[in-house]
C-alpha positions in Angstrom: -63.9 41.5 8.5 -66.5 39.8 7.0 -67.3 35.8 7.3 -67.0 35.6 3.4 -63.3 37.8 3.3 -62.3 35.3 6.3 -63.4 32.6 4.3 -61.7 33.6 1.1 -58.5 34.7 2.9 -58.3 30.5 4.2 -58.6 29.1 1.0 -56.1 31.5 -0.5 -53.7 30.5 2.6 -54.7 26.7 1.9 -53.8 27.2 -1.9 -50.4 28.9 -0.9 -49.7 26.1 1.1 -50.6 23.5 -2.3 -48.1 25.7 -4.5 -45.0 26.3 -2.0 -42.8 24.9 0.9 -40.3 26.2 2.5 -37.2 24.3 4.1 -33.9 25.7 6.2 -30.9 24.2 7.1 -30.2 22.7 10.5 -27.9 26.0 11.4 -30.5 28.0 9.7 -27.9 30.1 7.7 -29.7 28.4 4.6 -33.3 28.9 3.1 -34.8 26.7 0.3 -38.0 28.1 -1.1 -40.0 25.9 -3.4 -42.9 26.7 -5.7 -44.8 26.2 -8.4 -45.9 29.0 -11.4 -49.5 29.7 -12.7 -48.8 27.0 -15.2 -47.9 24.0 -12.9 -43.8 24.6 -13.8 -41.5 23.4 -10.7 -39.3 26.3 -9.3 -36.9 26.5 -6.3 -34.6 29.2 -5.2 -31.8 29.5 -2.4 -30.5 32.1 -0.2 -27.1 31.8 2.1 -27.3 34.2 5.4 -30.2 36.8 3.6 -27.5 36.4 0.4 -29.6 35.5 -2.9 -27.6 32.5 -4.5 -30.0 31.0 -6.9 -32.8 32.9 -7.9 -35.8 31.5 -8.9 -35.1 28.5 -11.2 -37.1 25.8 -13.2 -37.0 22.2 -12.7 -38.0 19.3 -15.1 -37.3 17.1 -18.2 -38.3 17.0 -21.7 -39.4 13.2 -22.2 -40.7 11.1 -25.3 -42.3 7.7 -24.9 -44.9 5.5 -26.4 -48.5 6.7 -25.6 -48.6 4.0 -23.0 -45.5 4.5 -21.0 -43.7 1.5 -22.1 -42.2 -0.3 -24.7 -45.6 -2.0 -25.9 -45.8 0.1 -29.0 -43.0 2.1 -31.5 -41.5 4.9 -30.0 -43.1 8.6 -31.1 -42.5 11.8 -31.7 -45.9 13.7 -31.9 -46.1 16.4 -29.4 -48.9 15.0 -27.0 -46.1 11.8 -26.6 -43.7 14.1 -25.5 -45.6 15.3 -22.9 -43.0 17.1 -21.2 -42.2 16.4 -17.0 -42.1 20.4 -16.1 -45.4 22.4 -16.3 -49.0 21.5 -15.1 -47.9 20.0 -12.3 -49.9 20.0 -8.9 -48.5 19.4 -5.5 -49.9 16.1 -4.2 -48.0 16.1 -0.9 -44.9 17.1 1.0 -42.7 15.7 3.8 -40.3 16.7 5.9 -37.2 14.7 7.6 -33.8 15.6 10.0 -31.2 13.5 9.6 -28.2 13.1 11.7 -25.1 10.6 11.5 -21.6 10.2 11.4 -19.8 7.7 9.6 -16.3 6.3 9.1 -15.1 6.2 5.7 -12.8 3.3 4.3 -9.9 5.3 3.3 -10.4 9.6 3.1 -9.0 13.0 4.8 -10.7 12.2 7.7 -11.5 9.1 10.2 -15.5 10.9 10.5 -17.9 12.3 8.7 -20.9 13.7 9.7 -23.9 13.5 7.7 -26.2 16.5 8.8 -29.5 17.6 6.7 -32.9 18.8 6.3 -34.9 17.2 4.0 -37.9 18.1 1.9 -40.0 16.0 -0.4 -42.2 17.4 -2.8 -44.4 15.1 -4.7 -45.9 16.4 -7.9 -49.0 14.9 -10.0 -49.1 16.4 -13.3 -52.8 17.3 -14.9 -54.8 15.2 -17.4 -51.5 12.8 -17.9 -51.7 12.0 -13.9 -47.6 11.0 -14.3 -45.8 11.8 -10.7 -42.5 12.9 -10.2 -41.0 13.5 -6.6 -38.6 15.9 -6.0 -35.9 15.7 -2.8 -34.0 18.5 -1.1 -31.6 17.8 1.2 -30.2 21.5 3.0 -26.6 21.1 5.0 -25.0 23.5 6.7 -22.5 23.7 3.7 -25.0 23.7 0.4 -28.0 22.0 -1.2 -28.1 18.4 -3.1 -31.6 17.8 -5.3 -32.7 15.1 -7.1 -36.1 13.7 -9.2 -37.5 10.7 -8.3 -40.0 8.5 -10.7 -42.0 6.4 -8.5 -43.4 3.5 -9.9 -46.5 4.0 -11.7 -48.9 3.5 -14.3 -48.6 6.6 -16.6 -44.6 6.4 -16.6 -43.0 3.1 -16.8 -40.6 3.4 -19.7 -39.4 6.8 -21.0 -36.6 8.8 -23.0 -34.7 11.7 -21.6 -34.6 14.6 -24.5 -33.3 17.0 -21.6 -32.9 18.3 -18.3 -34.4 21.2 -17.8 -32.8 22.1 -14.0 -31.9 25.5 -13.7 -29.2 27.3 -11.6 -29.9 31.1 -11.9 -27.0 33.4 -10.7 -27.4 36.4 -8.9 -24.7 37.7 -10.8 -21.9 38.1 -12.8 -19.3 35.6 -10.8 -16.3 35.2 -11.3 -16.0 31.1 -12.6 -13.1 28.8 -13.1 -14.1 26.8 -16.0 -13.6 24.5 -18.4 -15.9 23.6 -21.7 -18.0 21.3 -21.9 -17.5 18.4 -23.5 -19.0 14.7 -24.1 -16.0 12.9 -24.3 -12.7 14.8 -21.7 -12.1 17.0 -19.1 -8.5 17.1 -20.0 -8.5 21.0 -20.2 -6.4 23.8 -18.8 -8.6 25.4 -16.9 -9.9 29.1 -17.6 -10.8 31.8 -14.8 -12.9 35.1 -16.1 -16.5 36.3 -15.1 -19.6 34.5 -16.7 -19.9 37.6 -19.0 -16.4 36.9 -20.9 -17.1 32.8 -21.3 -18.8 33.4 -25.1 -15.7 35.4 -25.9 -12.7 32.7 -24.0 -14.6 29.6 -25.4 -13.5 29.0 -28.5 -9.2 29.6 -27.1 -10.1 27.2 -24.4 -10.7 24.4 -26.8 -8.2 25.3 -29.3 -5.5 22.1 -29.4 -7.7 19.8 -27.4 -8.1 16.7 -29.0 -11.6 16.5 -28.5 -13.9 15.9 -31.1 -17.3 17.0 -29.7 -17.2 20.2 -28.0 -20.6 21.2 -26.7 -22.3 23.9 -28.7 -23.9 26.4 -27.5 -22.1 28.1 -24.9 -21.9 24.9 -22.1 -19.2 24.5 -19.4 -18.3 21.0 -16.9 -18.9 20.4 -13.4 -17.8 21.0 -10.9 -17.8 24.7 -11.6 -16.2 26.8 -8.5 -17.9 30.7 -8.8 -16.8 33.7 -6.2 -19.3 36.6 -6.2 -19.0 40.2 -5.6 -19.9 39.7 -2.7 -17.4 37.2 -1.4 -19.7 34.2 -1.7 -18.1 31.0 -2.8 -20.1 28.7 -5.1 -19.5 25.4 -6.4 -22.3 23.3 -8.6 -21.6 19.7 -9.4 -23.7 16.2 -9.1 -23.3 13.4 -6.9 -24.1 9.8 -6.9 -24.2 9.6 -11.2 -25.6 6.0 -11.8 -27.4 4.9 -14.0 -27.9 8.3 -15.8 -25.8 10.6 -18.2 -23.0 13.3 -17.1 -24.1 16.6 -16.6 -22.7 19.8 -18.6 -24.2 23.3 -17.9 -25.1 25.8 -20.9 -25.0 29.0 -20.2 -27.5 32.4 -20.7 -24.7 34.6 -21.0 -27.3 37.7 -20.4 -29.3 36.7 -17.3 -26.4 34.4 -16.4 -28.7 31.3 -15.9 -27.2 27.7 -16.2 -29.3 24.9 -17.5 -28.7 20.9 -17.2 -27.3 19.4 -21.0 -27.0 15.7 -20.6 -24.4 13.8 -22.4 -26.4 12.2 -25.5 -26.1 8.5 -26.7 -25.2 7.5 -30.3 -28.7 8.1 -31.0 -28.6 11.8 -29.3 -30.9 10.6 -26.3 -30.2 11.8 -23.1 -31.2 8.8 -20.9 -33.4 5.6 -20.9 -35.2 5.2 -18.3 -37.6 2.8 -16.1 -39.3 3.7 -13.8 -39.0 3.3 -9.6 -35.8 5.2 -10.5 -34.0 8.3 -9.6 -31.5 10.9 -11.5 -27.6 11.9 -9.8 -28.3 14.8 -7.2 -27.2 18.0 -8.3 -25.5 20.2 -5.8 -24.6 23.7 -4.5 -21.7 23.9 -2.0 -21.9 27.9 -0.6 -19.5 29.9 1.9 -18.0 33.4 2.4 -14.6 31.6 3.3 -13.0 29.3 0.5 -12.1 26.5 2.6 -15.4 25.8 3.6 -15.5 24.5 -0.5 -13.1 22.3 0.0 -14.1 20.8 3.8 -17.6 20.2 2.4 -18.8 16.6 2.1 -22.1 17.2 0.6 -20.8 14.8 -2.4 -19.9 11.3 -0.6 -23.2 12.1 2.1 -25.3 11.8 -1.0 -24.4 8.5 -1.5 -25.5 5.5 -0.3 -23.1 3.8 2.1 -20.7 1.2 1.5 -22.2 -1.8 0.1 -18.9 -3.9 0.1 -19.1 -6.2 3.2 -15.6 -7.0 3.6 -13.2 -4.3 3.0 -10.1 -5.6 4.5 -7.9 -5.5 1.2 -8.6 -1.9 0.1 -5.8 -0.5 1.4 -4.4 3.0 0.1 -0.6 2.9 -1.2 2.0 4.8 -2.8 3.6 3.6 -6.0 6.1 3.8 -8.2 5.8 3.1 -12.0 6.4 2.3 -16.2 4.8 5.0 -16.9 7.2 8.4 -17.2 9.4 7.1 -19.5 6.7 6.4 -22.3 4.9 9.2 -21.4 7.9 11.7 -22.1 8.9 9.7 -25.2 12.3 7.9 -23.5 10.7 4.7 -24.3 7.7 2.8 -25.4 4.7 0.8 -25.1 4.9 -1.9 -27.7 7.4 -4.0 -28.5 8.5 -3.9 -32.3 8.0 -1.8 -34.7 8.2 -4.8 -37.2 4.4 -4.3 -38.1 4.2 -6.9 -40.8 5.3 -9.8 -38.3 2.4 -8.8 -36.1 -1.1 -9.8 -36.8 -4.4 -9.6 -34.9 -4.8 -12.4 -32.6 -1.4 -13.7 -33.2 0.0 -14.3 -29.2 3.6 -15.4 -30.5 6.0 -12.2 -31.3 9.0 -14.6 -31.9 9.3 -13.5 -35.3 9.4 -9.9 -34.8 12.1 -8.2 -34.3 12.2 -6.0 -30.8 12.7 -2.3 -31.4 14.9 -2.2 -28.3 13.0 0.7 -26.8 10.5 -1.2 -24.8 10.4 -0.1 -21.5 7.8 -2.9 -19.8 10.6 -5.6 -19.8 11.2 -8.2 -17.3 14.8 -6.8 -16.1 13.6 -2.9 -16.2 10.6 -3.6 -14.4 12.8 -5.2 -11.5 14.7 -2.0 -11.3 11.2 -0.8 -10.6 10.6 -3.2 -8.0 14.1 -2.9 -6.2 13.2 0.7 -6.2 10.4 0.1 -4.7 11.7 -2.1 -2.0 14.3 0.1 -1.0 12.2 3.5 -0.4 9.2 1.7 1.2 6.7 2.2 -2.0 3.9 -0.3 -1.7 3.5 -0.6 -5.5 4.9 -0.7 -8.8 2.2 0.3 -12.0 3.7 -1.1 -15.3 2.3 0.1 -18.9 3.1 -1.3 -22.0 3.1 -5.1 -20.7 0.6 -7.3 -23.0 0.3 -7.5 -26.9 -1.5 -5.1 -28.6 -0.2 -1.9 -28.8 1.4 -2.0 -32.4 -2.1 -2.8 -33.5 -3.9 -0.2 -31.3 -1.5 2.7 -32.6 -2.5 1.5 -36.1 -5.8 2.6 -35.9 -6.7 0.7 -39.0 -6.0 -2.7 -37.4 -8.7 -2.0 -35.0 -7.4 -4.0 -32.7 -9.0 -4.7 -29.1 -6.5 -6.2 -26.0 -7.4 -9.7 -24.5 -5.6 -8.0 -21.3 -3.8 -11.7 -20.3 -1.1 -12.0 -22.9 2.3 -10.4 -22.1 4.8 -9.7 -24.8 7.8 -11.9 -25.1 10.2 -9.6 -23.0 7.8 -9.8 -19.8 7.7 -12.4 -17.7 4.7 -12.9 -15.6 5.6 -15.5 -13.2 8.9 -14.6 -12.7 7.8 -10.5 -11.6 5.6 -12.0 -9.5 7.8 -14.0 -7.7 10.2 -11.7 -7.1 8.0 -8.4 -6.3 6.8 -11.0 -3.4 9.8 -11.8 -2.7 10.7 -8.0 -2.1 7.6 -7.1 -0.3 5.6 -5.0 -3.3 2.5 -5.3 -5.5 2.8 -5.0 -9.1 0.0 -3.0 -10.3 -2.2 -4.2 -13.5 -2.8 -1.9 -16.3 -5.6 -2.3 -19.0 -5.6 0.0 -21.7 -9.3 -0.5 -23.3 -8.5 1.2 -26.3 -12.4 2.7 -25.2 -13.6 -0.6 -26.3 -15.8 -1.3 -23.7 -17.6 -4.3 -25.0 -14.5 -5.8 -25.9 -13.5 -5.2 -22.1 -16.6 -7.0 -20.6 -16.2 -9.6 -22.9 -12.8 -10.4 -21.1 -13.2 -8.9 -17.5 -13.9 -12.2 -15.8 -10.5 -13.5 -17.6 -8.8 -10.5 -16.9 -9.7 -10.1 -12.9 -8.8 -13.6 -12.3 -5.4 -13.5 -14.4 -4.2 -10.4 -11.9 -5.4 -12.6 -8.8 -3.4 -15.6 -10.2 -0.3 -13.2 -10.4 -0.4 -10.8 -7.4 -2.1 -7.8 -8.5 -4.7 -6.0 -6.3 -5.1 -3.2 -8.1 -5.5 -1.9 -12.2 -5.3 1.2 -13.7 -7.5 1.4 -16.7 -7.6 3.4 -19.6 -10.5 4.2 -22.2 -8.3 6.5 -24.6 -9.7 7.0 -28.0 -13.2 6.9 -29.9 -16.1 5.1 -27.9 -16.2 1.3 -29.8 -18.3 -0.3 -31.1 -21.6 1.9 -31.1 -19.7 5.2 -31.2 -21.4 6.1 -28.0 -20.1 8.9 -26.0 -17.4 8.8 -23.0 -20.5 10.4 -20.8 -23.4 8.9 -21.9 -26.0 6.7 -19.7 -24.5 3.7 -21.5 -21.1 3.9 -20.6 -21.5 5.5 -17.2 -22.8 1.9 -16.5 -19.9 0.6 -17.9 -17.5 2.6 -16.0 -19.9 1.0 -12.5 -19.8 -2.6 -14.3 -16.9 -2.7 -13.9 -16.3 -1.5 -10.6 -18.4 -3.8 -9.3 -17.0 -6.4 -10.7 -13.7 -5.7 -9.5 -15.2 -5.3 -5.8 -16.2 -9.6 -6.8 -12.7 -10.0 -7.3 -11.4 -7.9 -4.5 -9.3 -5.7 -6.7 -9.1 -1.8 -6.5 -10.0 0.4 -9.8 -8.2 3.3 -10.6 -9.6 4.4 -14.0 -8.4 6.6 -16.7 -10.6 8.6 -19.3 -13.8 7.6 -17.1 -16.4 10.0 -16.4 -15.9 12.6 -13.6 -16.3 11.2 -10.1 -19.4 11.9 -8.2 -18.9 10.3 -5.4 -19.2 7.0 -5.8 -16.2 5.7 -3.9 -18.0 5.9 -0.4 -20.5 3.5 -2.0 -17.7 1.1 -3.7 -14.6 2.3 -1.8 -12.3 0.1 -4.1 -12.9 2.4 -6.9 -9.9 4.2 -4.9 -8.4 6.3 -7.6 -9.9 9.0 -11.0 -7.7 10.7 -13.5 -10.9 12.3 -15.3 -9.1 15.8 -15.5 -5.4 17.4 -17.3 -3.0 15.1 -15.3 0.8 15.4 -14.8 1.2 13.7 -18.4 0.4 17.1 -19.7 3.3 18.5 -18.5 5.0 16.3 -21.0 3.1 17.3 -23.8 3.3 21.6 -23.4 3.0 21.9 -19.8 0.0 22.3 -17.3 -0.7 26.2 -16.2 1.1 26.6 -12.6 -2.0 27.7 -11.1 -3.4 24.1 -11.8 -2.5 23.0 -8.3 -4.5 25.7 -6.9 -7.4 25.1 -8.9 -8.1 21.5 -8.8 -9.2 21.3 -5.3 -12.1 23.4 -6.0 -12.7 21.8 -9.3 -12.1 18.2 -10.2 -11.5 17.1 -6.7 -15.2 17.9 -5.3 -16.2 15.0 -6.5 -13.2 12.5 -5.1 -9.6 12.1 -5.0 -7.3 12.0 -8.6 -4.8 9.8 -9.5 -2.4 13.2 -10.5 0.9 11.2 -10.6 2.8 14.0 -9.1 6.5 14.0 -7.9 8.6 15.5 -11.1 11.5 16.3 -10.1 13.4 17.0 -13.7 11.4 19.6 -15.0 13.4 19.9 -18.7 11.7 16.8 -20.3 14.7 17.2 -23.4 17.2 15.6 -20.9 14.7 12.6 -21.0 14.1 13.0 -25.1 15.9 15.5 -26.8 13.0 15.7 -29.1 10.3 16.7 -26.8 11.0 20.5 -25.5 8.4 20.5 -22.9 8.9 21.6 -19.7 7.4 21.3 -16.3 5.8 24.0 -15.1 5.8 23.5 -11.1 9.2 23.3 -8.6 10.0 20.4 -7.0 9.0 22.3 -3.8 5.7 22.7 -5.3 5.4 18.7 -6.6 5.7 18.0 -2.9 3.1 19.6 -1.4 0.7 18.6 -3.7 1.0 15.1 -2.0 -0.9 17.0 1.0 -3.2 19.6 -1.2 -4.2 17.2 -3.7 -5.9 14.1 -1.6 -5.7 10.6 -3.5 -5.3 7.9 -1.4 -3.5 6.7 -4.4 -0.6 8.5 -4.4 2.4 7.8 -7.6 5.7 9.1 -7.8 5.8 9.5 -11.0 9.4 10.6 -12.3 12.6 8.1 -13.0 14.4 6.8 -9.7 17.2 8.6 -11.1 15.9 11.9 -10.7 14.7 10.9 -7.4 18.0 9.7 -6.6 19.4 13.6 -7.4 17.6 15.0 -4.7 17.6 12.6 -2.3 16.9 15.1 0.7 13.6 16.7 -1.4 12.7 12.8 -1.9 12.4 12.1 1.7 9.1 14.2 1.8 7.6 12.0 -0.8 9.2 9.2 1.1 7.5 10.0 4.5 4.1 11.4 3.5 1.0 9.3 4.2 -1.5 8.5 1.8 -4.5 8.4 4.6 -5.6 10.8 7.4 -7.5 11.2 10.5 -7.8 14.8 10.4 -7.3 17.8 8.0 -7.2 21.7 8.5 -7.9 24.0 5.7 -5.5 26.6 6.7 -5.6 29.0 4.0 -7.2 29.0 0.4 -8.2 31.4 -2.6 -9.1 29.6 -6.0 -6.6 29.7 -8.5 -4.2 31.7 -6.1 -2.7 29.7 -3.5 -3.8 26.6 -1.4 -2.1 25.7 2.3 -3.7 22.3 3.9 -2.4 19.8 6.9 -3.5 16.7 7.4 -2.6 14.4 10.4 -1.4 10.8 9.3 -3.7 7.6 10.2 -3.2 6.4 13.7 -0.3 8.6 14.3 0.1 12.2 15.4 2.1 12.8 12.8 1.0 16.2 10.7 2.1 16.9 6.9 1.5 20.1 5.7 1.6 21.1 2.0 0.8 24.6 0.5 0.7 25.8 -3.3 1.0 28.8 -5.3 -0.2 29.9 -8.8 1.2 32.5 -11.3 2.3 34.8 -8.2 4.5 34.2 -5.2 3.4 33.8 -1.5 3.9 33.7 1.6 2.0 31.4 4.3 1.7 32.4 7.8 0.8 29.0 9.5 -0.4 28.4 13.4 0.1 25.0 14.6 -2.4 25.1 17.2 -4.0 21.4 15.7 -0.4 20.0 17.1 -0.4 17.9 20.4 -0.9 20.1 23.2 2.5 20.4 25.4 4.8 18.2 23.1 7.6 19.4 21.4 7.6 18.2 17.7 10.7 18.4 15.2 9.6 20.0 11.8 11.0 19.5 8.8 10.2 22.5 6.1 11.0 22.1 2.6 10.0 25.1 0.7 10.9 27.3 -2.6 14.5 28.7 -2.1 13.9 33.0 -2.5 15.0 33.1 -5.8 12.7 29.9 -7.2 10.7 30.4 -10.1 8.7 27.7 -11.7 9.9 28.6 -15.2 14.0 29.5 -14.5 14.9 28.3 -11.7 12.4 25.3 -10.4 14.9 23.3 -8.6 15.9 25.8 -6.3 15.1 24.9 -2.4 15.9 24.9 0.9 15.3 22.5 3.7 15.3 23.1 7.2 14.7 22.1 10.5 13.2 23.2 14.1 11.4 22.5 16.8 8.1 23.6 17.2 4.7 23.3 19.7 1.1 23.9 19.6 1.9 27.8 20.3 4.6 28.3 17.4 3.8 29.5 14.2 5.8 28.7 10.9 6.1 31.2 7.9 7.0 29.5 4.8 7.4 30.7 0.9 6.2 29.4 -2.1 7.7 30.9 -5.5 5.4 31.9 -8.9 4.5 27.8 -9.4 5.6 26.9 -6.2 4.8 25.8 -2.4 6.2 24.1 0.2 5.8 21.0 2.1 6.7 20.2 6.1 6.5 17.0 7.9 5.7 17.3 11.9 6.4 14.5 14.0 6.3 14.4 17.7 10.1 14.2 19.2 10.1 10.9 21.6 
């Protein structure tokens, strides 16, 4: 070999070391190539145990700014000012980090989490423009986060997202549970097919949602769960979304590549941004075993840790609530229907005349209460409680709540006193009417009105069209409302369980008293046409990777016409199956949502719902397939008592459970509530059996779910 080949051969290795890096994870089962193409463009791929599970995919933004990087001048849209962030890049340096911790969550399914990654930096400097960009990869054992980072510089101070241009390249034709995207709901059924039939299911999957702004072209939501061919289990979502907009992914239905759509503003942008700052982390959770998905906690490590000092008052509870009855149509929100009495602003309803079909009213709501009191619920949620709603279903009125005023029927003081006097919380609600400024305006008022009564917690809602700026539910804009407010709350010590709010990410490891998300087709579907009853099954691996939902299970009167003859919906779960989803689907905000007299029907089924803990120590995936069936046990906090809840979908099925977590050498008692054999969710959902026997670390349990069903058991040690 000559000196000038040797030569040669060491710059080529020295320019191969510029344009790549190379990163595993700790166990080594995953490998993270990065790279750059002749043209400067940003690529990475992943592989799983040899497995391909993205191929090689592009990274970057589409930007526009003023030619100087900030605001100094009128924003442009000439080509060279849109300089875009993903091609003639260089490689200016890389680093390389472990990290290892474990930390103890607030509230969560376990008492430790271990935080365990690789970590790879690449900083980029992009040709003639000089602008930088960082890029960080973190590889766990269980997936990959990656986010951008704009350091602070010169060339890019102020900037405008047109879009992401991240890139998740399957390796196939997967099989996907899925729902559209959207910029304003995730309230879909979900659909399962492989990515080749999407174009063809999309426009049925959004027939008779009441969303306005379906994403066009073909686009679906995170978290998206995938199965391969080849058994691999794939889920991509973000984590830590602040400051930024939510992420859809549009789909290349022929090479089966998904690409980053950001939720636009009112003006279409995708983000504003100023630079130090960085974007969410976008994430791939991989396994050949399904329960893996679900055990990952690759979302809450990539977020910062908790940044409230004192969290002595966020404490988990299970409530009761005002809510079921308006929901199914037995009663109602406002309180007249004598709309020409009521004017905006106007605090005194004396003149109306009361329709009769309230349902927040001082004497119901101590039903509640007394309900409450006697069953051992920590709270009661009432809707429907302040002025305002005649206006707000008058759309023309556009009227805006002021969140203090209670209507006529409702007497503050008097609730508060005696839910203290009973031992229970009342629980605020604030319907925003998706008037967000409106909201801030009063959110100092508001907080310290539900401190001056006794309420720790408020569930908020954002139903209806984005005021005033008709911005998007998803956008930058009102993802910092959504956190706003959050903080705020954490100011006033009061724990946020919010409505119609973006997708979590997260976030509750960072602000633990935002302890409770709907974001996704809850239980009040099942009183307007009825959820699917594989939804149980699905939700885990869907909505739930990013934190725990406020579901509001516990229905135990599945025929909503013996509620209101005029609505024929009906509930498409058993009562077996509503309580094991207080095990399978974590919150630990947990509502039981149906009438006290249904509960007080089934007494001996209510007792599960009674006993069942709303925080863990430890939980065992036992058994899971997406969309198919779901078995989980968790072990309550500071006990060794075990709860164990499993679901089916459309078909039945049978568990066959080892209880090998148990104590070792104590005899426990178990108490099985399952599907009776001839349960079906649609004819015969109230059928079950309950039984009883004593078990050990050596027994095993089989125990039946029915089409829609599952079962639930409650283990405790036998003193």
């Amino acid at each position: 070999m000559t000196k000038k080949t040797i030569i040669f051969l060491i710059i080529m290795s020295l320019a191969i070391g510029l344009s790549a890096a190379t990163l595993k994870s700790p166990n080594g089962n995953f490998t993270l190539d990065f790279s750059l193409q002749n043209d400067g463009t940003p690529t990475y791929s992943l592989t799983y145990k040899g497995k391909t599970v993205i191929k090689p995919s592009k990274l970057g933004f589409e930007i526009k700014g003023d030619q100087n990087g900030d605001f100094s001048g009128a924003w442009v849209t000439d080509k060279e000012a849109q300089s875009s962030l993903h091609s003639n890049f260089q490689i200016a340096d890389t680093k390389t980090a472990a990290f290892d911790e474990t930390w103890k969550p607030v509230w969560g399914e376990e008492k430790e989490i271990r935080n365990h990654y690789n970590e790879l930096a690449v900083l980029l400097k992009q040709q003639q423009s000089n602008r930088q960009m960082l890029i960080r990869f973190r590889l766990f054992n269980d997936g990959l986060g990656f986010r951008y980072e704009f350091p602070e510089q010169k060339e890019l101070t102020y900037f405008i997202i047109e879009e992401e241009l991240t890139q998740f390249a399957m390796a196939g034709d997967h099989k996907a549970i899925w729902i559209p995207g959207d910029y304003d709901t995730q309230e879909y059924d979900y659909t399962i097919s492989k990515l080749s039939e999407i174009r063809g299911l999309f426009a049925k999957a959004i027939t008779g949602n009441t969303s306005q702004t379906p994403i066009y072209p073909l686009s679906v939501q995170t978290s998206l769960q995938m199965k391969s061919a080849e058994g691999l289990y794939i889920n991509l979502h973000e984590a830590a979304l602040i400051n930024f907009s939510c992420m859809n992914l549009t789909l290349d239905d022929r090479d089966f590549i998904f690409q980053a759509h950001l939720t636009p503003d009112a003006q279409g942008n995708k983000g504003h941004i100023q630079a130090p700052s960085v974007s969410p982390w976008r994430t791939v959770i991989v396994s050949e075993d399904a329960r893996d998905i679900l055990a990952s906690r690759i979302t809450l490590n990539l977020n910062e840790p908790c940044k409230i000092a004192d969290v002595s008052w966020i404490k988990p509870v299970k409530y009761i609530g005002v809510w079921w009855e308006m929901i199914t149509g037995k009663s109602e929100w406002s309180y007249t229907n004598d709309f020409s009495t009521v004017q905006i602003g106007i605090s005194d309803y004396a003149a109306a005349k009361p329709h009769g079909r309230h349902a927040a009213t001082t004497e119901n709501v101590k039903k509640y209460i007394d309900f409450a009191a006697k069953h051992g619920f920590g709270g009661v949620l009432v809707e429907g409680w302040n002025i305002g709603w005649e206006d707000w279903f008058d759309k023309s009125k556009d009227f805006v709540f002021d969140f203090v005023t209670p209507y006529p029927d409702f007497d503050v003081k008097e609730l508060h006193r005696y839910a203290k006097s009973k031992g229970v919380k009342l629980i605020m609600h604030h319907e925003t009417s998706a008037s967000t400024r409106n909201y801030e305006r009063h959110l100092d008022a508001a907080y310290q009105f539900m401190k001056d009564n006794g309420y720790d917690a408020v569930k908020s809602g954002y139903v209806g069209d984005m005021l005033p700026r008709g911005e998007h539910h998803y956008s930058q804009w009102i993802v910092n409302h959504y956190q706003y407010c959050v903080e705020k709350a954490a100011d006033y010590q009061i724990m946020v369980n919010a409505h119609e709010a973006v997708r979590p990410t997260g976030i509750c490891r960072t602000y633990p008293n935002l302890i409770g998300n709907e974001s996704a087709r809850g239980t009040e579907y099942q009183a307007f046409g009825g959820n699917t009853a594989n939804h149980a099954t699905v939700l885990p691996f869907t909505r739930q990777i990013g934190g725990p939902m406020d579901y509001t299970p516990g229905i135990f009167e599945q025929d909503i016409s013996k509620l209101n003859p005029n609505n024929h919906s009906h509930v498409n779960a058993t009562i077996a199956n509503q309580l094991a989803m207080y095990v399978t689907l974590y919150s630990p905000l947990q509502m039981a949502a149906d009438l006290p007299e249904n509960y007080d029907r089934f007494p001996d089924a209510f007792q599960f719902i009674k006993d069942v803990a709303v925080d863990w120590d430890e939980t065992r995936y036992l058994e899971a397939e997406p969309g198919e069936y779901l078995t989980i046990a968790r072990r309550a906090k500071g006990t060794n008592d075990w709860y164990i809840g499993g679901v089916s979908g459309y078909n039945a099925h049978t568990a066959d459970i080892k209880l090998d977590f148990l104590p070792k050498g104590k005899t426990c008692e178990a108490t099985i509530y399952q599907d009776a054999p001839n349960a079906h969710y649609k004819t015969n959902p109230q059928a079950y059996v309950i039984s009883k026997i004593k078990v050990t670390d050596k027994s095993k349990l089989k125990a039946f779910a029915a089409p829609g069903g599952g079962f639930a058991v409650s283990i405790k040690e036998v003193k």
